[in-house]
C-alpha positions in Angstrom: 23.6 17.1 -2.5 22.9 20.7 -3.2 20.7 22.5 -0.6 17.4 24.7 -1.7 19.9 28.2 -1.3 22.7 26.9 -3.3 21.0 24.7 -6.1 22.1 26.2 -9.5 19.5 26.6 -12.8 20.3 25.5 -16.2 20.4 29.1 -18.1 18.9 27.5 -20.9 15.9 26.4 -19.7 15.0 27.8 -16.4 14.8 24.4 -14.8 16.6 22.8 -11.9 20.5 22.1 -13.2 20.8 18.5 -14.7 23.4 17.9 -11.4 21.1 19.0 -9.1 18.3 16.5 -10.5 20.9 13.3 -10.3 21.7 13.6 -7.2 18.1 13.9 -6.2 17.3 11.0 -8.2 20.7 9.2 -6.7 19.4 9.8 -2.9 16.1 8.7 -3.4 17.8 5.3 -4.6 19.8 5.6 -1.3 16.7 5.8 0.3 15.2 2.8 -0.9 16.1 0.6 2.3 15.3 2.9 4.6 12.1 3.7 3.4 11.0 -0.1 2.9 12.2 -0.6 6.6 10.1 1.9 7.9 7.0 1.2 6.0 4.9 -1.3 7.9 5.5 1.0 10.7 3.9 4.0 9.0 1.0 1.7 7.5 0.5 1.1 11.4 0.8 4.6 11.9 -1.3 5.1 9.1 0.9 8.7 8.3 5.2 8.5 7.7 6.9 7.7 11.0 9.1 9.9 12.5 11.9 9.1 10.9 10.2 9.6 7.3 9.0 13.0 8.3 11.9 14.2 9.2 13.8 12.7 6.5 11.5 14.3 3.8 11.8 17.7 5.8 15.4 18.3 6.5 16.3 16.8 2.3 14.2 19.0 0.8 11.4 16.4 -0.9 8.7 18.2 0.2 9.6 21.6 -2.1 10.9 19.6 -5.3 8.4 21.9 -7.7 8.2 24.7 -5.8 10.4 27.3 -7.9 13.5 28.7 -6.6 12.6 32.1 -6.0 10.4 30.4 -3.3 13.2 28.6 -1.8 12.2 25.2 -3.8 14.5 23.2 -6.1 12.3 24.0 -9.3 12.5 20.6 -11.2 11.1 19.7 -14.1 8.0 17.5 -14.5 10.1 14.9 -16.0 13.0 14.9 -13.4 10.3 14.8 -10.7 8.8 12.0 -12.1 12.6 10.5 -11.9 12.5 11.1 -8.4 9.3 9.8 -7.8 10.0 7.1 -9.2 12.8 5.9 -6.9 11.2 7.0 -3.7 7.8 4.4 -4.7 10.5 1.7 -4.6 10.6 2.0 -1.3 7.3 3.0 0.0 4.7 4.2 -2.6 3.1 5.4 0.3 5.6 7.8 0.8 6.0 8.7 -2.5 1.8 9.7 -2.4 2.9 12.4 0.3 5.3 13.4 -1.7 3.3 14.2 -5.1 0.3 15.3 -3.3 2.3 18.0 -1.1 4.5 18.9 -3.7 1.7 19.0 -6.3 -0.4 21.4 -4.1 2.6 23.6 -3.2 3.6 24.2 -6.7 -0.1 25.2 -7.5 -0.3 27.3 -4.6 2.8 29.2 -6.2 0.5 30.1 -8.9 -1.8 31.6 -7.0 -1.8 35.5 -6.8 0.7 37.5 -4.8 -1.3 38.0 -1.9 -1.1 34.3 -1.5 2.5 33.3 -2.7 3.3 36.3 -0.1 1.7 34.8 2.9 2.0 31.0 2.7 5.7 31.2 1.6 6.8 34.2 3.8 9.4 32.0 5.9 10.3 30.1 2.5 8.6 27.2 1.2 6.4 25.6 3.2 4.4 21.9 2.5 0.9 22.6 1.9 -1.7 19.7 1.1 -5.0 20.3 0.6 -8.6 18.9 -0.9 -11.2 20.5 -2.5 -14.5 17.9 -2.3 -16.6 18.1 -1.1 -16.1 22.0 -0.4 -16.5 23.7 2.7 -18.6 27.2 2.8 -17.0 30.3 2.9 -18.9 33.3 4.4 -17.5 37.0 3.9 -16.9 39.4 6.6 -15.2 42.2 7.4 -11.3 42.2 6.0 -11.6 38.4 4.7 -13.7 35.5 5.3 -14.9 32.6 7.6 -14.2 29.0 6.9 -16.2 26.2 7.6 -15.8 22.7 6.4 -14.5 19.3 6.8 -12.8 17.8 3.7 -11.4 14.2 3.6 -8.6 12.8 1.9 -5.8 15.3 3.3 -2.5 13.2 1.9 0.0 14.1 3.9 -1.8 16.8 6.7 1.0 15.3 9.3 3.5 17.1 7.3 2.1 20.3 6.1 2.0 23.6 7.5 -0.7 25.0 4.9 -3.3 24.0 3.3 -5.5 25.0 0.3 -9.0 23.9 0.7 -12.4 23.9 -1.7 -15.0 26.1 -0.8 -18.2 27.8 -2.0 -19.7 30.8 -0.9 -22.5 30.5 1.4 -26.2 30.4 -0.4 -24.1 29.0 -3.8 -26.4 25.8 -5.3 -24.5 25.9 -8.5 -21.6 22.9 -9.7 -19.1 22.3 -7.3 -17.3 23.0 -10.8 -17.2 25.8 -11.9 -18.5 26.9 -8.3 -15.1 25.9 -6.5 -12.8 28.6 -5.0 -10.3 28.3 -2.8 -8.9 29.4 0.7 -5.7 29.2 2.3 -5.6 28.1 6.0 -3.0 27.3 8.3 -2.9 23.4 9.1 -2.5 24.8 13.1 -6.1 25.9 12.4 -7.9 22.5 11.6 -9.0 19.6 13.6 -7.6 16.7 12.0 -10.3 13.3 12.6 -8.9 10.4 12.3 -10.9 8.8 9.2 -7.9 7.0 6.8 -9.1 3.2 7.6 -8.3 1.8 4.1 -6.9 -1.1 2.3 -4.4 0.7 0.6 -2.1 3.8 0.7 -2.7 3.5 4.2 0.5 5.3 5.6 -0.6 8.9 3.7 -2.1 10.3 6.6 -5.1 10.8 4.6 -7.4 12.0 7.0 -10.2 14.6 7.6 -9.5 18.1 8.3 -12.0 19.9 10.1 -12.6 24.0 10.1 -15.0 25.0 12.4 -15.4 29.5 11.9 -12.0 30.1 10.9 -10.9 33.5 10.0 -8.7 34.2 6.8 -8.0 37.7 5.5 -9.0 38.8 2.2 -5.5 37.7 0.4 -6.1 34.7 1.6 -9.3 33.6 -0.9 -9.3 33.2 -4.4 -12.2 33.3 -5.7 -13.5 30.7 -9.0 -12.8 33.7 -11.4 -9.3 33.6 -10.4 -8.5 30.5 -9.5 -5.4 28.8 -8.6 -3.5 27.4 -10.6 -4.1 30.2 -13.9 -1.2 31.6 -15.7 -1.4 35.5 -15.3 1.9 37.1 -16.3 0.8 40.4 -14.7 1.5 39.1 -11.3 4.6 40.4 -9.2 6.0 36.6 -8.5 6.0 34.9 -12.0 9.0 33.8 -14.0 9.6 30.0 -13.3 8.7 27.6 -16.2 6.6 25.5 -14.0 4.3 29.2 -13.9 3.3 28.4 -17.2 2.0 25.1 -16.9 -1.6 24.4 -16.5 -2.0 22.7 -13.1 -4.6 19.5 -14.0 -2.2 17.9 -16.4 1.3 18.4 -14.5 -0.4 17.0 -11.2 -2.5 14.2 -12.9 0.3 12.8 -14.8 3.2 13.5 -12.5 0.9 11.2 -9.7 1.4 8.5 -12.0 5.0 8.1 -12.0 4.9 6.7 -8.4 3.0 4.2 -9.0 5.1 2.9 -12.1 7.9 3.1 -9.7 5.7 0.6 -7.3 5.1 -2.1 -9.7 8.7 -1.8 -10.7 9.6 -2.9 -7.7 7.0 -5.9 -7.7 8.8 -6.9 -11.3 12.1 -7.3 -9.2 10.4 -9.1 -6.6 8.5 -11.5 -8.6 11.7 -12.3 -10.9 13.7 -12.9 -8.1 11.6 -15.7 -6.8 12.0 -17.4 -10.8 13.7 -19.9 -9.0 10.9 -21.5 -7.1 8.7 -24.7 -8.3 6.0 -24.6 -10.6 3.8 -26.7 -7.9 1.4 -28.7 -9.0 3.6 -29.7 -12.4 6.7 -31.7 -13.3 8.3 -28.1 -14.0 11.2 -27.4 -11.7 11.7 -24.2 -11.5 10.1 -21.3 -13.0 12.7 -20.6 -15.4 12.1 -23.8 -17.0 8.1 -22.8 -17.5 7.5 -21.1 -21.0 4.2 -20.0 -19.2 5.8 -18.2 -16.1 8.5 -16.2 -18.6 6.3 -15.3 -21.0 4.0 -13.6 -18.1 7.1 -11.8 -16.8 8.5 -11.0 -20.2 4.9 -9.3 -20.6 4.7 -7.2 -17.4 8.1 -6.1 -17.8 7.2 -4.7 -21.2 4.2 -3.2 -19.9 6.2 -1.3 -17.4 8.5 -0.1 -20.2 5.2 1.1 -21.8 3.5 3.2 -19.4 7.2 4.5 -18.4 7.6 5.6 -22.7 4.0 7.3 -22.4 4.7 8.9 -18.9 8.1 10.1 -19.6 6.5 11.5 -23.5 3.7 13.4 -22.1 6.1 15.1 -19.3 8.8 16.0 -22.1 5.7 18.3 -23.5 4.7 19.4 -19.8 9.0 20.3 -20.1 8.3 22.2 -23.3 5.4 24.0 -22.0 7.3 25.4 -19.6 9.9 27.0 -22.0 6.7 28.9 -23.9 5.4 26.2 -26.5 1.5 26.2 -27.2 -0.7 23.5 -25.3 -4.0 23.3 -27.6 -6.8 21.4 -26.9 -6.5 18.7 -29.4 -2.6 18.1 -27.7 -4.7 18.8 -24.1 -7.3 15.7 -25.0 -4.7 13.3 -26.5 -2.3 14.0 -23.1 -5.6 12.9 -21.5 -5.8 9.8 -23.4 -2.9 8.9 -23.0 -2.6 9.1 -19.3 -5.6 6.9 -19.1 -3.8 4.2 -21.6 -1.0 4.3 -18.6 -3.3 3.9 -16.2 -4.6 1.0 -18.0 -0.5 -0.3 -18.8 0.3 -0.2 -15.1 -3.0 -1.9 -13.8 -2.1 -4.7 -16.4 1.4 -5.5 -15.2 0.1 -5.0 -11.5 -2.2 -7.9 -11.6 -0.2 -10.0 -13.9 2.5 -9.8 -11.5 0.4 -10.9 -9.3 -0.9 -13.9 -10.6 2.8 -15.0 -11.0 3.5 -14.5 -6.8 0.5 -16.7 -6.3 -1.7 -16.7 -3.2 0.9 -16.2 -1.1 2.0 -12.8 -2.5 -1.4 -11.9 -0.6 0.2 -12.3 2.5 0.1 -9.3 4.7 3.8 -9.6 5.7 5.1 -9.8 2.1 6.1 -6.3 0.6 4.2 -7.1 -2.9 1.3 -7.5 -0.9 1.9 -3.8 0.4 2.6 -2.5 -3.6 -0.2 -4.0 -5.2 -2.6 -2.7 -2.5 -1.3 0.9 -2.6 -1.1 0.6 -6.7 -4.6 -0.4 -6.9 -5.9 1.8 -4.8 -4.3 4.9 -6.1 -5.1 4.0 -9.9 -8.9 4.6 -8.9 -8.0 8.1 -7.6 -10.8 10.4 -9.9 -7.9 11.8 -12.0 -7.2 8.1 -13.2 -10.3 7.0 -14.0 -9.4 5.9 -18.0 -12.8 5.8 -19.3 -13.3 9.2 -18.6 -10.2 10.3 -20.5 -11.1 8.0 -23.4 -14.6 10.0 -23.2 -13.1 13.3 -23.7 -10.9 12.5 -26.5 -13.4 10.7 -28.2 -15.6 13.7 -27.9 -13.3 15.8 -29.1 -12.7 13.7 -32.4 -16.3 13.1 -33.1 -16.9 16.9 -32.4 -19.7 16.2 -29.2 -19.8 18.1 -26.4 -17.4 18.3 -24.0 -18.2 16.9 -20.5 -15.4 18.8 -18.8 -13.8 22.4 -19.0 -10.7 22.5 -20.9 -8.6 23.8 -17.9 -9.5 20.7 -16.4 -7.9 18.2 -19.1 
């Protein structure tokens, strides 16, 4: 595998080379055992063992969309989603660390100079981060202190940064469009032990706690320029991924994971076609027009939601190379992400059905996919109704319920 120094760009497009991207995609099938091994261990853990952390540190899958001038690989949405993909096999919990750290890396490298300057002075560093409910930011003299505790930090046992919501003390406005944000060094925060949940467990999703922490000025940006804009003007800009607008890559990128999840509970379920249909004359499964027309439906389902995923990353691809993102394509990319959401929950709980009750058994693996499936699919960024709602606005000309930035 090529390392971060050496990995070569296709000329034509800016992204990571096609070579590089396969052999990413090959290891994370390679990894598939390994990971599956080690995943009851992390649930326990409730964060990636040992071994995981250090396996995502020393290959590189923590910087897989930070661009290359940072020191990451630079891949595109769609060959990230690849990867993704693969690693859920093993342990969609796993694969969550991944997408949430490499999601809030790649927006930090958005952010202004100041900030792209500090967090990724000894190359490119995991950050994680969460942004509700915001802390309070107070400013001093040369910067600002920090005090907050946010919940949900996905993956704070492997970061080194983090970018964190606040708002700026005596602020009584919308955490949106309120919401700046602050970058802190994870060896700042108090981490309380608070992820005690049914699924997703091993994320490491914890609280992070900031009690008067001091950040220099360069170190804030404020709701008027807030991460995650396109401004050409700054000094580190160039990459395609500096051109896409951060809601969409990170909402639908987080998706592919979890395709990759119930993937893996399709090959489980078919493998077991051989068992009795109890309570029938049926033999095995096989023989039960019920039982293959259930699988024959979840499997098209997955090759649904993995058409829709893979056609709304192909535009995030484009977007990247300079086409236009308007709003009506911005609340049909919405819509469409929701109808995945919907596609994968569909096959999820089909496949279910077909294991029967004992698929609920805490020592079967499906038991441990369908948990972390459901779970994530109810992460606010999934929530299909609201995505329905803003296209459907947008059609019937009502008024929006979100700020386009946000779709």
């Amino acid at each position: 595998m090529a390392t971060l120094a050496e990995a070569p760009v296709d000329t034509k497009t800016g992204w990571a080379d096609k070579e590089v991207a396969d052999k990413l995609v090959n290891r994370a099938k390679e990894l598939r055992e390994f990971l599956s091994e080690q995943a009851p261990e992390g649930e326990k853990r409730r964060s990636p063992t040992k071994a995981v952390d250090a396996m995502l540190k020393d290959e590189g899958f923590l910087q897989l969309l930070v661009p290359q001038r940072l020191g990451g690989y630079g891949l595109s949405p769609t060959d990230f989603c690849r990867v993704q993909m693969e690693i859920a096999k093993g342990d969609p919990a796993v694969s969550w660390v991944i997408q949430i750290i490499n999601g809030t890396s790649w927006v930090t490298s958005l952010a202004p100079d100041s900030v792209q300057e500090t967090v990724f002075a000894n190359g490119p560093e995991p950050v994680c981060g969460a942004y509700n409910p915001p802390g309070k930011a107070r400013q001093v003299d040369g910067g600002w202190i920090i005090n907050g505790a946010w919940p949900y930090m996905s993956g704070s046992r492997q970061a080194t940064w983090t970018q964190q919501g606040v708002v700026l003390e005596d602020y009584d406005g919308p955490v949106v469009p309120g919401i700046s944000m602050c970058y802190i060094p994870m060896s700042d925060f108090e981490i309380k032990n608070t992820w005690f949940v049914s699924g997703m467990q091993g994320t490491g999703s914890d609280t992070a706690i900031a009690k008067d922490v001091f950040i220099p000025e360069g170190q804030m940006v404020l709701m008027d320029k807030r991460a995650g804009q396109i401004d050409r003007t700054k000094k580190h800009f160039g990459a395609p991924s500096d051109l896409i607008p951060a809601v969409p890559m990170v909402r639908t990128t987080g998706l592919a994971q979890l395709i990759g999840a119930v993937e893996a509970m399709l090959e489980i379920v078919t493998a077991e076609s051989g068992k009795p249909v109890l309570t029938t004359t049926i033999g095995p499964r096989t023989d039960s027009g019920a039982y293959m027309r259930d699988l024959g439906e979840a499997a098209a389902l997955i090759e649904t939601a993995k058409a829709i995923l893979f056609s709304l990353t192909a535009k995030l691809d484009r977007i990247g190379l300079g086409e236009e993102f308007t709003i009506e394509e911005k609340t049909r990319h919405r819509a469409a992400g929701a109808q995945m959401v919907q596609t994968i929950h569909a096959a999820s709980e089909s496949l279910m059905f077909q294991a029967g009750s004992s698929g609920f058994s805490l020592e079967k693996p499906i038991n441990r996919y369908w948990r972390d499936v459901s779970m994530a699919l109810r992460h606010i960024q999934n929530i299909p109704t609201i995505g329905y709602e803003i296209q459907g606005r947008a059609l019937a000309g009502g008024d929006p319920i979100a700020p386009p930035g946000s779709y």
